[in-house]
VEXDREN-2710 file (C-alpha; in Angstrom, 1 decimal):
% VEXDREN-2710
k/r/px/py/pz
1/UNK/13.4/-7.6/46.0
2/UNK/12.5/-5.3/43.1
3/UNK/12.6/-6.7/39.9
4/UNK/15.1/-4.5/37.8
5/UNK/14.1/-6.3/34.5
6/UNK/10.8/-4.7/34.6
7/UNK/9.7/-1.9/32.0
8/UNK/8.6/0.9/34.2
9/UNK/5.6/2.3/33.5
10/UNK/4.4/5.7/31.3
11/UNK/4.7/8.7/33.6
12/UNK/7.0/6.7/36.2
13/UNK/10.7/6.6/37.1
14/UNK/11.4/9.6/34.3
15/UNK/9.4/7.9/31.6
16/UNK/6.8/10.9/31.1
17/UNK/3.2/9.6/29.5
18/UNK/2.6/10.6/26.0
19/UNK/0.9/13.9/25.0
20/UNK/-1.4/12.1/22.3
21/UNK/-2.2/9.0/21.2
22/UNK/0.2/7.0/19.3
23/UNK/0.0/7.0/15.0
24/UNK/2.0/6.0/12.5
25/UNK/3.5/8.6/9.9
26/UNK/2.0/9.2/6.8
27/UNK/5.0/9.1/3.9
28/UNK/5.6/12.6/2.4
29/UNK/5.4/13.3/-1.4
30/UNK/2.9/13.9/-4.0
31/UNK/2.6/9.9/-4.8
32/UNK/-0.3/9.1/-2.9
33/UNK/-2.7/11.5/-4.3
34/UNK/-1.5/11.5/-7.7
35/UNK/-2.0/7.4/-7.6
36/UNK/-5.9/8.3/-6.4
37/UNK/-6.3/10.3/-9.2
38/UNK/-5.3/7.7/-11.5
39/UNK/-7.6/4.8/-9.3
40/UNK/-10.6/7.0/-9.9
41/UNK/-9.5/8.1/-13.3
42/UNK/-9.5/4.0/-14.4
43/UNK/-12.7/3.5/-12.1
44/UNK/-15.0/6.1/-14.0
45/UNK/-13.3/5.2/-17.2
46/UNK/-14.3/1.8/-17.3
47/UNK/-18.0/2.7/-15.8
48/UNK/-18.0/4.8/-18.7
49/UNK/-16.8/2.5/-21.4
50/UNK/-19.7/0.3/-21.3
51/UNK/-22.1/2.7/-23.2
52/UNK/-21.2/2.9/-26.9
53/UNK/-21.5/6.8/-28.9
54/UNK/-21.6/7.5/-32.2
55/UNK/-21.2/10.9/-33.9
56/UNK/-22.5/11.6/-37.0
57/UNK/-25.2/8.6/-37.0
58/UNK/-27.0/9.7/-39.9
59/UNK/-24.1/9.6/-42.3
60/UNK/-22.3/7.2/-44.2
61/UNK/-18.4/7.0/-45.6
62/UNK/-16.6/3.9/-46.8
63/UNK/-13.0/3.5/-47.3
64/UNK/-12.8/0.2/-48.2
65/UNK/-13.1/-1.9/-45.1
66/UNK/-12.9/1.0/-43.4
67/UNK/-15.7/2.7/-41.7
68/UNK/-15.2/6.7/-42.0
69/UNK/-18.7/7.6/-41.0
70/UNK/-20.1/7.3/-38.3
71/UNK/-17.3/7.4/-36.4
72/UNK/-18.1/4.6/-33.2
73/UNK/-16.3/4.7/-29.9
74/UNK/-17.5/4.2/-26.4
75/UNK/-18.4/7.2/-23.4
76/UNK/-14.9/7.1/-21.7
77/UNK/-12.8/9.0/-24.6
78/UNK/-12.9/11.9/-23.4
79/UNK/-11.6/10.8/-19.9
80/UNK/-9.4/7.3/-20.5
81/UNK/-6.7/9.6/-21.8
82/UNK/-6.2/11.1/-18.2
83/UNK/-5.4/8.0/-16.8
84/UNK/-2.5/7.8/-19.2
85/UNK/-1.5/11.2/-19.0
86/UNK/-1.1/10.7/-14.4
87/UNK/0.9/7.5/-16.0
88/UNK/2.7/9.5/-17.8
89/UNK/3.7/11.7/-14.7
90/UNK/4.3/8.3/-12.2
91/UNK/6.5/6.7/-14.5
92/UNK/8.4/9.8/-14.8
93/UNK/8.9/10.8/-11.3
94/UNK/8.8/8.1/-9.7
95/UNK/10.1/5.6/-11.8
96/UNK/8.8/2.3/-13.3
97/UNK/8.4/0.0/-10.3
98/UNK/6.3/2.7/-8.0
99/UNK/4.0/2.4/-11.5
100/UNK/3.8/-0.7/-11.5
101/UNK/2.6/-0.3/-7.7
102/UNK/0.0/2.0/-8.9
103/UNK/-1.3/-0.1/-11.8
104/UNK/-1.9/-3.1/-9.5
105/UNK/-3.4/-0.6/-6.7
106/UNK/-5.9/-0.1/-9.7
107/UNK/-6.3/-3.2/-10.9
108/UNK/-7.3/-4.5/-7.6
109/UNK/-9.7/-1.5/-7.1
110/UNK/-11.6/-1.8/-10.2
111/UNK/-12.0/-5.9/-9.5
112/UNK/-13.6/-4.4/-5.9
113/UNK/-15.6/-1.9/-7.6
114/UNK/-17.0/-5.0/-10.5
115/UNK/-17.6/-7.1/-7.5
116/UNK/-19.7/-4.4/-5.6
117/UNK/-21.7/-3.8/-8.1
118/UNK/-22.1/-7.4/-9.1
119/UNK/-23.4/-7.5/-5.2
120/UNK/-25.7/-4.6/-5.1
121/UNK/-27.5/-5.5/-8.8
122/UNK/-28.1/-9.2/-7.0
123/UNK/-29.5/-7.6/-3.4
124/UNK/-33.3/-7.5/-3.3
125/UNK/-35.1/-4.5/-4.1
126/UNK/-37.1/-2.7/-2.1
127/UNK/-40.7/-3.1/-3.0
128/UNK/-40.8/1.0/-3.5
129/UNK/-37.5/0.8/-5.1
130/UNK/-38.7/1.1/-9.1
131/UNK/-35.3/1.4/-10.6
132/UNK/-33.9/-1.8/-10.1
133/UNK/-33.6/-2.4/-14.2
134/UNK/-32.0/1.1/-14.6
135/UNK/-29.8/0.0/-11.6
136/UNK/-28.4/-3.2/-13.5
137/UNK/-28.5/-1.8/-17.1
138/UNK/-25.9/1.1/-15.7
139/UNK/-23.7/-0.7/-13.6
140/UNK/-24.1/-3.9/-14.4
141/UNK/-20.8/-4.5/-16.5
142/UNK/-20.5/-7.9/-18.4
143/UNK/-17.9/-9.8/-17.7
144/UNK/-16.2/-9.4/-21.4
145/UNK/-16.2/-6.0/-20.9
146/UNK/-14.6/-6.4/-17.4
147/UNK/-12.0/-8.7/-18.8
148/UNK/-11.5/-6.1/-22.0
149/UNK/-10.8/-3.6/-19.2
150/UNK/-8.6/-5.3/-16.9
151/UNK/-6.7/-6.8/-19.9
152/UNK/-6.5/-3.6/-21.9
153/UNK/-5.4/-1.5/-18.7
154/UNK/-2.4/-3.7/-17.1
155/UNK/-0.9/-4.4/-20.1
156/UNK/-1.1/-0.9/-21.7
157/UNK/0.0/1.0/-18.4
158/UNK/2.8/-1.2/-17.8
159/UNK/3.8/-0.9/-21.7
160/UNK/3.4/2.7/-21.2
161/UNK/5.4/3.0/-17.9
162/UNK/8.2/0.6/-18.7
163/UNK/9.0/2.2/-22.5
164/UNK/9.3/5.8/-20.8
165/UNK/11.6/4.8/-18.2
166/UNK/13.8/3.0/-20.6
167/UNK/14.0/5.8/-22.8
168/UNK/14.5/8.2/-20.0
169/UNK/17.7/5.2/-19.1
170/UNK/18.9/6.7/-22.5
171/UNK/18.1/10.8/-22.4
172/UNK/18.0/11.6/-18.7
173/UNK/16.4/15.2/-18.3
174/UNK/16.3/15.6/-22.2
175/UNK/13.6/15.1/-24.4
176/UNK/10.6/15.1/-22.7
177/UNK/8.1/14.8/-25.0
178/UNK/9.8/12.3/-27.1
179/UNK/9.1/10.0/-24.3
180/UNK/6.1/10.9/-23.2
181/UNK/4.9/10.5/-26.8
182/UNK/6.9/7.4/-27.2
183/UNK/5.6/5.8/-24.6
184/UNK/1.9/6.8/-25.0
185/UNK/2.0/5.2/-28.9
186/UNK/3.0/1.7/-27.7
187/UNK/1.3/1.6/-24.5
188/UNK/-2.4/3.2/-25.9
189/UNK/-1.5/0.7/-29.2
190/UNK/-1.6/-2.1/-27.0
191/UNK/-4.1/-0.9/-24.7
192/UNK/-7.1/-0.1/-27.4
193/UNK/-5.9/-3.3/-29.4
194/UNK/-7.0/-5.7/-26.4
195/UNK/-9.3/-3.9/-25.3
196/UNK/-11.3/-3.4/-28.3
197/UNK/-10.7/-7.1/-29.3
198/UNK/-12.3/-8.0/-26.3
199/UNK/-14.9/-5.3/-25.8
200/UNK/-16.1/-5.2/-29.0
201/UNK/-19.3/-6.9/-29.6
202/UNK/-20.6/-6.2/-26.1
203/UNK/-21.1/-2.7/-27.2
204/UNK/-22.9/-3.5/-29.8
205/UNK/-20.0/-3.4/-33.0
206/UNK/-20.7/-6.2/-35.2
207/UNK/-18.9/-5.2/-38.6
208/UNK/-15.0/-5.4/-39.4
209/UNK/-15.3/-1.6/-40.8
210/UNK/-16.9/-0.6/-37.2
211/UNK/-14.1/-2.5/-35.5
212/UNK/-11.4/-1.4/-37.7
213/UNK/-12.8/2.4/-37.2
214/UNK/-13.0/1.6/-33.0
215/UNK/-9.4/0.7/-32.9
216/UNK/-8.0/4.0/-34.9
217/UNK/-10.3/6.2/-33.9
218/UNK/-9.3/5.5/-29.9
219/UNK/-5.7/5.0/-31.0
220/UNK/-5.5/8.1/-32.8
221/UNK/-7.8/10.2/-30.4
222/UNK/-5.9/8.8/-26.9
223/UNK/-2.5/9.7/-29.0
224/UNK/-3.8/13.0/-29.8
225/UNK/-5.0/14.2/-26.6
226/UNK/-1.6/13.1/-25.1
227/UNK/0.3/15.5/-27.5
228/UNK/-2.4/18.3/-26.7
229/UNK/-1.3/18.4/-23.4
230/UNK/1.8/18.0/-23.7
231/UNK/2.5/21.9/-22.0
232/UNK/0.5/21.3/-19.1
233/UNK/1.8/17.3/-18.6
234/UNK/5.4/19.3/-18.6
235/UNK/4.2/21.8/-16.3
236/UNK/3.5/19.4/-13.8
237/UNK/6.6/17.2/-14.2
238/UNK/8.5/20.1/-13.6
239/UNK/6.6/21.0/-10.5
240/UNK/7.1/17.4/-8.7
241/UNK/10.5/17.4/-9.7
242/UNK/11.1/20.8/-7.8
243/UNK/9.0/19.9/-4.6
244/UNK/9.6/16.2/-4.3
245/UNK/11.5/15.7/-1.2
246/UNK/13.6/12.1/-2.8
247/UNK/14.1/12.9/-6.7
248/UNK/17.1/13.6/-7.6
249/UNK/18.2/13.6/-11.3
250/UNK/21.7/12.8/-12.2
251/UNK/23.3/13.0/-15.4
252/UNK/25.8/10.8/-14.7
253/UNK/24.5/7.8/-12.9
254/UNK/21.8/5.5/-14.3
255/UNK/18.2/7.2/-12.3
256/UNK/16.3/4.9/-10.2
257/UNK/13.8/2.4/-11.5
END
């Protein structure tokens, strides 16, 4: 007797085969790439960070404790702003805990990317390989500044994310930029307060004045280019608002966290 429990078979007893091969679907939405961005915006920040700049070498202004001149910082401030700036645009969007998401998606791929390179520095070179110095002097990250970066990074992005979302709790759709401002202050405070604690000396500041002028300088300049864009940050707010498929602002109901 024929076993009626059985599962017929693909292209038998009106079950037709399938035309392709089975995948799963990709979600729709502008999160995934915009959370890329941000990965390889803290990736190349922090590969960055490790060479320390100063403008105006040859001069020298004193305000106190203060170091005016030469004003010391380290190679990523012209691109760690981005990554607040995309932080800016998740929290917004999509809300504090898909930030949160992000921020440990980048966490966890800048302790792969430390622990690659801590890999490759230690692999033998090839005897024709004359670089191997250069190699390790580039990439090869100490661990302070590893932990400045980590540290700095969570804490600051979650700052950042969780003080725009309760302000939003407060204004809705209104006022923009006094949260996107708002949030940048405390979250970039906190960020370039750890990390330069932390970071400090492994780039070579050894002086209160060079320290004191490390924190404001990357304070002030990470604030600054934050308000700067301000018009093009807005522009693309208002573009994932329009085309993403699931947000939905209410002015009447508390918006999703």
């Amino acid at each position: 007797m024929e076993d009626s429990n059985k599962t017929p078979l693909p292209g038998k007893s009106g079950h037709p085969a399938p035309a392709h091969a089975a995948h799963a679907q990709v979600a729709r939405g502008y999160y995934t790439p915009i959370v890329v961005l941000f990965t390889a915006t803290l990736i190349v920040s922090n590969i960055c960070a490790t060479k320390g700049v100063q403008f105006f070498a040859g001069s020298s202004l004193t305000l106190g404790p203060l170091e005016i001149l030469p004003i010391t910082t380290d190679a990523a401030f012209f691109l760690f702003p981005l990554a607040y700036i995309v932080g800016d645009v998740l929290s917004e969007v999509y809300g504090f805990r898909a930030t949160r998401h992000a921020v440990f998606y980048g966490f966890a791929a800048l302790l792969l990317t430390v622990i690659c390179f801590a890999v490759a520095i230690r692999l033998p070179a090839a005897v024709f390989y004359e670089n191997q110095e250069a190699f390790r002097s580039v990439i090869g990250s100490t661990p302070q500044l590893v932990a400045a970066g980590l540290a700095g990074y969570v804490v600051g992005q979650l700052l950042n994310s969780a003080t725009l979302v309760l302000i939003k709790e407060r204004t809705r759709e209104k006022y923009l930029w006094a949260r996107l401002i708002g949030s940048t202050v405390v979250g970039e405070l906190a960020d370039t307060l750890i990390f330069c604690s932390i970071a400090a000396t492994a780039i070579g500041i050894d002086s209160w004045g060079q320290f004191v002028n490390y924190v404001i300088i990357g304070f002030l300049w990470k604030t600054l280019c934050e308000v700067l864009v301000l018009p093009v940050t807005y522009q693309v707010i208002a573009l994932l608002k329009k085309h993403e498929p699931t947000y939905a602002p209410s002015d009447a109901a508390p918006l999703r966290s």
